[in-house]
C-alpha positions in Angstrom: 76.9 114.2 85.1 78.9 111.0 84.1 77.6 107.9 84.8 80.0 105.5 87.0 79.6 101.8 87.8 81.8 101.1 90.9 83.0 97.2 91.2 85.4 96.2 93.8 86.1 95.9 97.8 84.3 99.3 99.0 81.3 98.8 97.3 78.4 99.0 99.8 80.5 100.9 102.3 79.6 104.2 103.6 82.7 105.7 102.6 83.2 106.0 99.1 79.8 105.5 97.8 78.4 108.4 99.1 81.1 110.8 97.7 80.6 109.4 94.3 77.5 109.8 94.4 78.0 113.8 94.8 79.5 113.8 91.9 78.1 111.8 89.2 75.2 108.6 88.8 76.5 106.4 90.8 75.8 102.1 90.4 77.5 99.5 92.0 78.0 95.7 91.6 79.7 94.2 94.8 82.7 91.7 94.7 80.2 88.2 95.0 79.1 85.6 92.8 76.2 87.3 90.8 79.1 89.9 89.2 79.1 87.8 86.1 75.2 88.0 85.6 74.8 91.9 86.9 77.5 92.5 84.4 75.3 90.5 81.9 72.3 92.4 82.3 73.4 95.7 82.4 71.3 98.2 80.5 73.5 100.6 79.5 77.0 101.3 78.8 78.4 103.4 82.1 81.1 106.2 81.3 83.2 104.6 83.6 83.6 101.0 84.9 86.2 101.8 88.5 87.6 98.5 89.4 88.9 97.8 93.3 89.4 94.0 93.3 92.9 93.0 95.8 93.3 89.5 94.5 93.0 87.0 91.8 89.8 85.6 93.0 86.1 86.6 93.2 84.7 83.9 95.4 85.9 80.5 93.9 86.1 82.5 90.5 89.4 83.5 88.8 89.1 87.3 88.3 90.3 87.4 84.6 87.9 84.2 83.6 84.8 85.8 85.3 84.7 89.0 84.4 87.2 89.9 81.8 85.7 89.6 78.7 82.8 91.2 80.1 84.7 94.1 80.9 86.3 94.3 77.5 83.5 94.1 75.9 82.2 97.6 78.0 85.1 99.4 77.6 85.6 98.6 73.7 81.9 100.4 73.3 83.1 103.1 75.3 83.4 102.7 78.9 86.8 104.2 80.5 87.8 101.6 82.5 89.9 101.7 85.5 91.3 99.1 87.5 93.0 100.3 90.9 94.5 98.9 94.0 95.4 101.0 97.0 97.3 97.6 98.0 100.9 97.1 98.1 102.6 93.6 97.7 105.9 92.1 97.6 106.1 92.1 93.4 103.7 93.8 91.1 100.6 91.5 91.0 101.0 89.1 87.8 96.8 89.4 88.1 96.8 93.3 87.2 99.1 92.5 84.7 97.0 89.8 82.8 93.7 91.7 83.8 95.1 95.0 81.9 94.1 94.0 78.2 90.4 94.5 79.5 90.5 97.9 80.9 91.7 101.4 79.8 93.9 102.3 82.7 95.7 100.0 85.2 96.6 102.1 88.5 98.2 102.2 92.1 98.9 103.8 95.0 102.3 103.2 94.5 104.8 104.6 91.8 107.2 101.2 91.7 104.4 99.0 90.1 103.5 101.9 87.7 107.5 102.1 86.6 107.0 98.3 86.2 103.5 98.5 84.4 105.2 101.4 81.8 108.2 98.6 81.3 105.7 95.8 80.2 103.8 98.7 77.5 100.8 98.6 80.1 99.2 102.2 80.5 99.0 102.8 83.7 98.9 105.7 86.3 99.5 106.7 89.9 96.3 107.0 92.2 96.4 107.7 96.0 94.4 106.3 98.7 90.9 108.4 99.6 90.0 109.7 103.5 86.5 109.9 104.6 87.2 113.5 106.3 83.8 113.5 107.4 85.2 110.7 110.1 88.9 111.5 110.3 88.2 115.3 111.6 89.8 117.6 114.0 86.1 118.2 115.1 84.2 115.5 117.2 85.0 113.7 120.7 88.7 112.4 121.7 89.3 109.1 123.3 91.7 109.7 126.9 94.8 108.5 124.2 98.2 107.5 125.6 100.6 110.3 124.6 101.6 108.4 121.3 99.9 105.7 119.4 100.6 103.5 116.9 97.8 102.1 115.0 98.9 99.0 112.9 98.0 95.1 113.0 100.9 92.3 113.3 101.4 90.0 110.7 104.4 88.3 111.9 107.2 88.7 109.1 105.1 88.8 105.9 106.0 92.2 104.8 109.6 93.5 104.7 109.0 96.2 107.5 107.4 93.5 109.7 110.6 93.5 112.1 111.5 96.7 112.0 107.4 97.8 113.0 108.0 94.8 115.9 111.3 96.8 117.0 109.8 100.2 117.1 107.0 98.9 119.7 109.4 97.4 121.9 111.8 100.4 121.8 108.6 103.3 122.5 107.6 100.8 125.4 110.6 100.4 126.9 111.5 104.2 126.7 108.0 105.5 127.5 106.1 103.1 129.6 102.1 103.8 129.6 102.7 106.9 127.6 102.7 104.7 124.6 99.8 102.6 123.3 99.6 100.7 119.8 96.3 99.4 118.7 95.6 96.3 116.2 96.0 92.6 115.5 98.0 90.7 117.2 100.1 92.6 119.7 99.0 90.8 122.8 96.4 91.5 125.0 97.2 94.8 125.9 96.4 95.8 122.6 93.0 97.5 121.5 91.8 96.7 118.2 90.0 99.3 116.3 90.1 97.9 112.7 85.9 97.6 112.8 85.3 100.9 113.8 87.0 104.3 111.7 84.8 106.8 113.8 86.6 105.0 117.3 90.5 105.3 116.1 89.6 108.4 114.8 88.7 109.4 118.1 92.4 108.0 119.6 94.4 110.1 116.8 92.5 113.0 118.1 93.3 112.2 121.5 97.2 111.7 121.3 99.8 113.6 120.9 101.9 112.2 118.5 100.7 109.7 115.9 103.2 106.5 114.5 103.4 106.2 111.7 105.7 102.7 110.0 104.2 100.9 106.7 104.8 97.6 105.5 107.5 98.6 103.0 109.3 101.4 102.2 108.5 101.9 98.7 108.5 105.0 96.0 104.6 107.0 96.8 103.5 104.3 98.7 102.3 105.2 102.8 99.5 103.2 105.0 96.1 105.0 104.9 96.3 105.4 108.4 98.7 108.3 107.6 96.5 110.7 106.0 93.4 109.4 108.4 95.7 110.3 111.3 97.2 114.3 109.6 93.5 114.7 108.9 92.4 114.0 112.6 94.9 117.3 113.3 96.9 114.2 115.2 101.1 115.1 114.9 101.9 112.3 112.8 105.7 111.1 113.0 106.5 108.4 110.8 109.5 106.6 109.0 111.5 107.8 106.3 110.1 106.8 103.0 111.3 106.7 99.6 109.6 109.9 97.9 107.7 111.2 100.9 108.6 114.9 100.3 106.4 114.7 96.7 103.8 114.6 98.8 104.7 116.4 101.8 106.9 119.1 103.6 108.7 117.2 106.0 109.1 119.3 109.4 105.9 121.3 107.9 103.5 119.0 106.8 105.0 116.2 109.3 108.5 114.6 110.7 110.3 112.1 109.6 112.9 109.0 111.6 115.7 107.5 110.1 116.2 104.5 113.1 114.8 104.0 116.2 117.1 106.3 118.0 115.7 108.9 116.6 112.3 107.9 116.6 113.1 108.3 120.6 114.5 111.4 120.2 111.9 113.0 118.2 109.2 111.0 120.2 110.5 113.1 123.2 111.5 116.4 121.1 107.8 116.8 120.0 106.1 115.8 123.7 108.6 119.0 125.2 107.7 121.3 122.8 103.7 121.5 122.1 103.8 124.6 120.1 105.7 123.5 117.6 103.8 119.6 118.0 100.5 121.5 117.0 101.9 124.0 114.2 102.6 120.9 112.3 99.6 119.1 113.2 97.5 122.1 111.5 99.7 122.2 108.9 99.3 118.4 108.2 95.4 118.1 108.5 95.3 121.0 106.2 96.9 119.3 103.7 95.9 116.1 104.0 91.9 116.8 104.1 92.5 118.6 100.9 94.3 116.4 98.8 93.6 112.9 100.4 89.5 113.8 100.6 87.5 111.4 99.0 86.0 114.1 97.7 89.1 114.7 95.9 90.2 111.6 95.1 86.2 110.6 93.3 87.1 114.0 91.0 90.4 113.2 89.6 88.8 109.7 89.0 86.0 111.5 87.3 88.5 113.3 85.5 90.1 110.5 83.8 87.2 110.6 81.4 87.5 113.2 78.7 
């Protein structure tokens, strides 16, 4: 079995740890102030150093001062070293950029920063996000869900989809009342927040009928998490039209697709007439999904990278 150090964001988590360490010896340093001195002191070289890191700071520490010669030195005797982000920002971060002379790959979740990446001569490949299907099951107890649900947090006008997510709550309340809930940050008081518990909003997409689904951007590869945590919950997920979505799925198969709020309205009511073909898709979606977005399956193409 390969031996993988994990540093980064989900390190100490119950998630992705434990599917790791199915798969190969497993270490991890967390994202803290001692990184510099584990790093220091570690006793062998791992087969693979797999970065998560979402900004240029660890603590008070610039990333690329603290640990990047560090990690140079490990990959150039013989550590594969990948640094990802399942993030999406505005521009490609300039940190990745800098921080990719230490490391052997340089990936995202995304395909327009890895086009960017290839123009700068940075090697670089495409990685998506990982679902704990051991919480985001068809199996297990259901919350008593509105009929739809939108699970997202307000950030005011940060992201460019900000308005349009703001317009697509007040267009499913207006249209269907109490039949629609959304759940998150800063909605107002009305809104539930589930962002501390995954085993909870699994439980809503299990209870609902249709799933929301609207990211921050609309970008090539690139959808919220939530997504695949909702298809794998066997929830009917309906979510905005997305700049390569059919690479990844069948659309009115897998899951369907709106153009503009009209027809999110349409479809919204479309799907809540007609439950038979509502739950074909639903199977057909967390079939998918717990396949290819498992952790499990994620942790062994990351293995893989290492020949």
């Amino acid at each position: 079995m390969k031996r993988l150090l994990h540093i980064g964001c989900n390190a100490g988590s119950e998630s992705m740890p434990k599917y790791f360490k199915e798969q190969c010896f497993y270490k991890e340093f967390r994202l803290d102030d001692n990184l510099s001195n584990n790093l220091h002191n570690l006793t062998y070289v791992p087969d693979i150093i797999f970065i998560q890191i979402q900004n240029d700071k660890i603590g008070n520490n610039n990333t690329n001062t603290f640990i990047g010669n560090q990690i140079k030195a490990l990959r150039d005797r013989g550590a594969f070293v990948i640094n990802w982000t399942g993030d999406l920002r505005n521009t490609t971060p300039q940190w990745m950029i800098d921080f990719s002379n230490n490391v052997s790959i340089t990936m995202f979740s995304n395909h327009r920063d890895v086009e960017y990446c290839k123009s700068k001569g940075i090697n670089t490949g495409f990685l998506q996000q990982g679902i704990d299907t051991n919480i985001f099951t068809h199996k297990g107890e259901a919350a008593q869900s509105a009929d739809i649900v939108f699970l997202a947090n307000n950030y005011g006008s940060q992201f460019p989809l900000s308005g349009y997510r703001k317009d697509a709550i007040k267009t499913l309340q207006s249209r269907f009342g109490n039949r629609f809930k959304v759940y998150g940050n800063g909605w107002g008081d009305n809104s539930g927040n589930l962002n501390s518990s995954q085993y909870e909003e699994a439980k809503v997409y299990r209870g609902c009928k249709i799933a929301i689904s609207i990211s921050h951007y609309n970008v090539d590869g690139y959808f919220s998490d939530r997504l695949g945590r909702a298809l794998c919950t066997h929830s009917f997920v309906l979510s905005h039209s997305f700049e390569g979505i059919e690479k990844d799925f069948q659309v009115g198969s897998d899951l369907d697709v709106f153009n503009d709020l009209n027809e999110l309205v349409t479809k919204c009511q479309h799907y809540l007439d007609n439950p038979v073909e509502r739950e074909q898709i639903a199977l057909n979606g967390q079939q998918l999904a717990s396949k290819e977005y498992s952790y499990q399956n994620i942790v062994k193409q990351i293995l893989a990278l290492k020949k």
